[in-house]
C-alpha positions as CSV (number, residue, x, y, z in Angstrom):
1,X,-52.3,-142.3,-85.7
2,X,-55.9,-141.8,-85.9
3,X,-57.1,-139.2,-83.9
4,X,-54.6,-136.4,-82.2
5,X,-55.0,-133.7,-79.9
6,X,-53.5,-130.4,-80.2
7,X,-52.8,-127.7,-77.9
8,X,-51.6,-124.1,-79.0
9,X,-50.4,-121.3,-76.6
10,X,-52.5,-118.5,-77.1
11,X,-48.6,-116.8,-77.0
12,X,-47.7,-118.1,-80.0
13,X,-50.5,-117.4,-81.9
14,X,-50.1,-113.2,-81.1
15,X,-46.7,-113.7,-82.8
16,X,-44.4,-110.8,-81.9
17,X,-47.5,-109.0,-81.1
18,X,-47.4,-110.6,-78.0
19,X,-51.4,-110.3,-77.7
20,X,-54.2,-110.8,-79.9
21,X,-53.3,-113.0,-83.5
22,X,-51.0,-113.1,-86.0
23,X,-52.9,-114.3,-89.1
24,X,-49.0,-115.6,-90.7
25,X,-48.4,-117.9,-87.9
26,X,-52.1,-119.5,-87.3
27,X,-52.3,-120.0,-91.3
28,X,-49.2,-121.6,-91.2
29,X,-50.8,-123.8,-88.4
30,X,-53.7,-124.3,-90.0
31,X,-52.0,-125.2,-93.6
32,X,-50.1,-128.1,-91.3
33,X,-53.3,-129.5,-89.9
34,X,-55.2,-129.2,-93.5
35,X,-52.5,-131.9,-94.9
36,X,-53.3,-134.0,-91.7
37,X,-57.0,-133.4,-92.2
38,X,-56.7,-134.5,-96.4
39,X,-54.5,-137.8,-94.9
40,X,-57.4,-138.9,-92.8
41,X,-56.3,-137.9,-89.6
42,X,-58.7,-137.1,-87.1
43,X,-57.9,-133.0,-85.0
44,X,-59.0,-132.0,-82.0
45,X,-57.9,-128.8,-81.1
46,X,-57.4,-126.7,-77.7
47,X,-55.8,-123.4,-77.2
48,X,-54.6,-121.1,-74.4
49,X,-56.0,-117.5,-73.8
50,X,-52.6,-116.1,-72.6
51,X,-52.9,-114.0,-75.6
52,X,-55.4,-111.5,-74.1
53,X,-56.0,-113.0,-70.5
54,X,-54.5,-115.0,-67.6
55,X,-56.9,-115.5,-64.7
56,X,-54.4,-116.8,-62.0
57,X,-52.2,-113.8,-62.9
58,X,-55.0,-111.3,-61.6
59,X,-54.4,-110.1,-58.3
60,X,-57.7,-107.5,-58.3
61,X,-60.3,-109.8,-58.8
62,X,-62.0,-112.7,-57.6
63,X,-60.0,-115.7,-59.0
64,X,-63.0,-117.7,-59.9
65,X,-64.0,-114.5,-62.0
66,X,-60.8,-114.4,-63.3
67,X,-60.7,-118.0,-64.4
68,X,-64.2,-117.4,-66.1
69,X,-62.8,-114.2,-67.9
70,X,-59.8,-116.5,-69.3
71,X,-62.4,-119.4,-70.4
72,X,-63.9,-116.6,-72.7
73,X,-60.0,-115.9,-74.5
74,X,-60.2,-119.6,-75.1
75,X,-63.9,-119.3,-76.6
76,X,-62.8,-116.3,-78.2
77,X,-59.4,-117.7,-80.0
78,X,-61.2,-121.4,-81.5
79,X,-63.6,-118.8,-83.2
80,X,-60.9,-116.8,-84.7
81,X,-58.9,-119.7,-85.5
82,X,-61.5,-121.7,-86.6
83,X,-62.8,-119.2,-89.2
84,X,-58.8,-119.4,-90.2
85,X,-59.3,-123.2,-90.8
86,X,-62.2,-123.1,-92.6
87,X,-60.9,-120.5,-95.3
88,X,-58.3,-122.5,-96.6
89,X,-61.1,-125.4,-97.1
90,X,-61.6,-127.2,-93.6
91,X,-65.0,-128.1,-91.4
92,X,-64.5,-127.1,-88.1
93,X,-66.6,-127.0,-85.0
94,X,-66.4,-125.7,-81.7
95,X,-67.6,-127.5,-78.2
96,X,-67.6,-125.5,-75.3
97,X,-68.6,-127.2,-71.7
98,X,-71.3,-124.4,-71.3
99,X,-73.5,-122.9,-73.4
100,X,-72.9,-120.0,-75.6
101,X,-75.8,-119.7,-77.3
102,X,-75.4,-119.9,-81.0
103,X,-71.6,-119.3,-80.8
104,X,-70.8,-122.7,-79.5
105,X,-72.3,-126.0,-79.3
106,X,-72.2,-127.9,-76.0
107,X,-69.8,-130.8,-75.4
108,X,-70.6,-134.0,-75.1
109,X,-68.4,-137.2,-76.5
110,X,-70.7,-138.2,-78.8
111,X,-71.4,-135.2,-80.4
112,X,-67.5,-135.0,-81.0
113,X,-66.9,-138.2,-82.6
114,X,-69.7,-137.2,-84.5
115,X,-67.9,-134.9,-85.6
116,X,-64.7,-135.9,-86.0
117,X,-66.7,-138.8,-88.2
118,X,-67.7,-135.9,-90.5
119,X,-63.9,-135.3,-91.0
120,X,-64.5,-132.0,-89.2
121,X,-61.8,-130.4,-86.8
122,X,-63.3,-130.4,-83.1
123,X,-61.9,-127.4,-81.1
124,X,-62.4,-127.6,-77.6
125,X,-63.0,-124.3,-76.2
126,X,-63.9,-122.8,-72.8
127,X,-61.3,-125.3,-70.8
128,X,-63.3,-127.6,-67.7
129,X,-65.6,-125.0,-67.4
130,X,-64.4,-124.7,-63.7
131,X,-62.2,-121.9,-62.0
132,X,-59.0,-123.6,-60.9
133,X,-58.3,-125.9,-63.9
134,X,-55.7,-124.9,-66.4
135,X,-55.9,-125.6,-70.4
136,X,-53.4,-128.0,-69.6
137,X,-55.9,-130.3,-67.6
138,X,-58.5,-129.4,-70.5
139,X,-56.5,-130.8,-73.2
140,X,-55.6,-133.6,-71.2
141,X,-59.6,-134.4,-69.8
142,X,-60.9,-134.0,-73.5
143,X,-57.5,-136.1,-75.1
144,X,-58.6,-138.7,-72.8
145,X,-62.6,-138.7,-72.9
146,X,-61.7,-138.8,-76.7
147,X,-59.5,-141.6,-76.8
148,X,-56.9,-139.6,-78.7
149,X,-53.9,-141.3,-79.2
150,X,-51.6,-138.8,-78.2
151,X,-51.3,-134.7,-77.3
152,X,-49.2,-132.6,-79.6
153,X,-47.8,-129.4,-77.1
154,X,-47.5,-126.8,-79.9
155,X,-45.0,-124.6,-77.5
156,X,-42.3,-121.4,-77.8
157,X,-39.7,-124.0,-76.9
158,X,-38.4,-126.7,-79.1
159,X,-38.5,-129.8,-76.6
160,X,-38.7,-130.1,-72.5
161,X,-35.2,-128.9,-70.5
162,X,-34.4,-129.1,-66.8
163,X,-34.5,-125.5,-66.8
164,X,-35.2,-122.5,-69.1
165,X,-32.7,-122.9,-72.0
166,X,-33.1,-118.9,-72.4
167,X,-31.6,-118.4,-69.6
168,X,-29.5,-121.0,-68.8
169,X,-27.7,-122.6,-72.3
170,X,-26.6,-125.6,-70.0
171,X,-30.0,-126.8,-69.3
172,X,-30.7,-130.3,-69.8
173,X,-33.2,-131.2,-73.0
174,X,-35.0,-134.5,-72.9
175,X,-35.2,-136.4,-76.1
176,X,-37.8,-138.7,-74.4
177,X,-38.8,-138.7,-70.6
178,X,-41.3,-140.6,-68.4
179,X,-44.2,-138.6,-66.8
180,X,-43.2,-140.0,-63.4
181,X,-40.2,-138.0,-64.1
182,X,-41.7,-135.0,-65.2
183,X,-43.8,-135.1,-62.2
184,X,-41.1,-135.8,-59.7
185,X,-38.8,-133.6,-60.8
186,X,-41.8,-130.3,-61.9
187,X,-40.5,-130.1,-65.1
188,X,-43.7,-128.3,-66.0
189,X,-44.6,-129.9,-69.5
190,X,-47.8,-129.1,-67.8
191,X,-49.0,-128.4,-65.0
192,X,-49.1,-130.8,-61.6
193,X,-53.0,-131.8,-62.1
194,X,-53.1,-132.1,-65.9
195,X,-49.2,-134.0,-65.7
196,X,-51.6,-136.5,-63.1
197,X,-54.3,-136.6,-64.7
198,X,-52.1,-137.7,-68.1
199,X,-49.7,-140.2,-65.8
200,X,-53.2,-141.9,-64.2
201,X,-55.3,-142.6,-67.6
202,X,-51.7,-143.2,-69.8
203,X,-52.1,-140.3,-72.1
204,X,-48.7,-139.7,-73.7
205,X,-48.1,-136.4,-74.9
206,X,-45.2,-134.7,-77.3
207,X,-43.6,-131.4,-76.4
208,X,-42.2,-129.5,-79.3
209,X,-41.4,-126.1,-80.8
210,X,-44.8,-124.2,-82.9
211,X,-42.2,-122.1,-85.0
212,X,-40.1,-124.6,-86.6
213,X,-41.0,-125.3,-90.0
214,X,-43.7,-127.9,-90.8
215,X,-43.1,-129.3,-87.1
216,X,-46.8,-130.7,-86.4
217,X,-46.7,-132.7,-89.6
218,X,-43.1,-133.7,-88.5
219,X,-44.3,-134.8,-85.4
220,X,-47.4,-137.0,-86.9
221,X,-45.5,-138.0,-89.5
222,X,-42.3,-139.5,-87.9
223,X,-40.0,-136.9,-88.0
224,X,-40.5,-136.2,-84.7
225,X,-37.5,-133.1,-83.6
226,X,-38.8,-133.0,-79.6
227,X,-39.8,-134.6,-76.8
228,X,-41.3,-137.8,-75.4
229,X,-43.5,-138.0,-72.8
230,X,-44.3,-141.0,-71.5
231,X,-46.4,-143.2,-69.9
């Protein structure tokens, strides 16, 4: 692989805190992407805000203003990460689809294969930009403008089941699964629009679990524990 683009759950990063960052688990992230980094592969990273905001799960305010409130997590987590990243020795930049003044710079392809060129890691912050879209049809709209070769779905579960396999230890897990499937059946790798937006531009994506050991190098590197989506 060349270029890969990886989504974190703002979740997981909080650790057992549940909300705000664990700095164990996001230098143990950022240790696995280093050794990518030093191989020559190119990182694009996106990441949730579930760790401090979820806009859809607001029932007092306007939703559009809730969206916007969770596009700001997402800023706010690429900085913290990314200043993570670069103290173990890593170039890192952050692209946002609006401006931020000097916090950000403003996406625009060329200005992340630029980037990437300079062997930096691009984080993609700030989702579409648009109330309504997910971090799910982020990382899927950038991985594709991109021409990333695949998505890496850093998640709290190891693989995709046919149910939650914390509450039900018969459900179903996937070793490898079309996104026709995933889509007929809502099996909720993503959601509906960014699982559509994946199956329609052939973006194949691999679903595994953030807290196993070394598992985004794994998963690069052809010791791949999870699941296969694909197109």
């Amino acid at each position: 692989m060349k270029r890969v683009m990886l989504k974190l759950s703002g979740e997981a990063l909080a650790g057992d805190k549940k909300t705000g960052f664990d700095d164990e688990t996001i230098l143990g992230v950022a240790r696995q992407v280093k050794e990518l980094v030093d191989d020559g592969i190119q990182v694009g990273v996106v990441i949730g805000g579930g760790n401090f905001w979820r806009g859809r799960s607001s029932d007092s305010i306007d939703r559009p203003k809730a969206d916007q409130i969770g596009m700001l997590a997402t800023i706010m987590n690429c900085i913290y990460v990314s200043e993570i990243f670069r103290s173990i020795g890593m170039m890192t930049n952050i692209l946002t689809p609006f401006e931020c003044g000097s916090f950000t710079k403003l996406f625009s392809k060329d200005r992340a294969n630029k980037y990437f060129e300079k062997n930096m890691v691009v984080f993609f912050a700030g989702g579409t930009g648009h109330p309504y879209f997910s971090t799910d049809t982020g990382v899927v709209l950038r991985a594709i403008e991109v021409n990333a070769d695949v998505i890496l779905l850093a998640k709290a579960v190891d693989a995709v089941y046919d149910d939650d396999p914390r509450v039900n230890p018969n459900a179903h897990r996937y070793d490898e699964v079309s996104i026709d499937e995933v889509i007929a059946r809502n099996l909720q790798v993503v959601d509906m629009t960014a699982s559509i937006l994946a199956r329609d531009n052939k973006m194949p994506m691999w679903v595994f679990g953030l807290n196993e050991d070394n598992s985004i190098v794994n998963a690069v590197k052809g010791e791949f524990k999870g699941t296969k989506v694909t197109v």
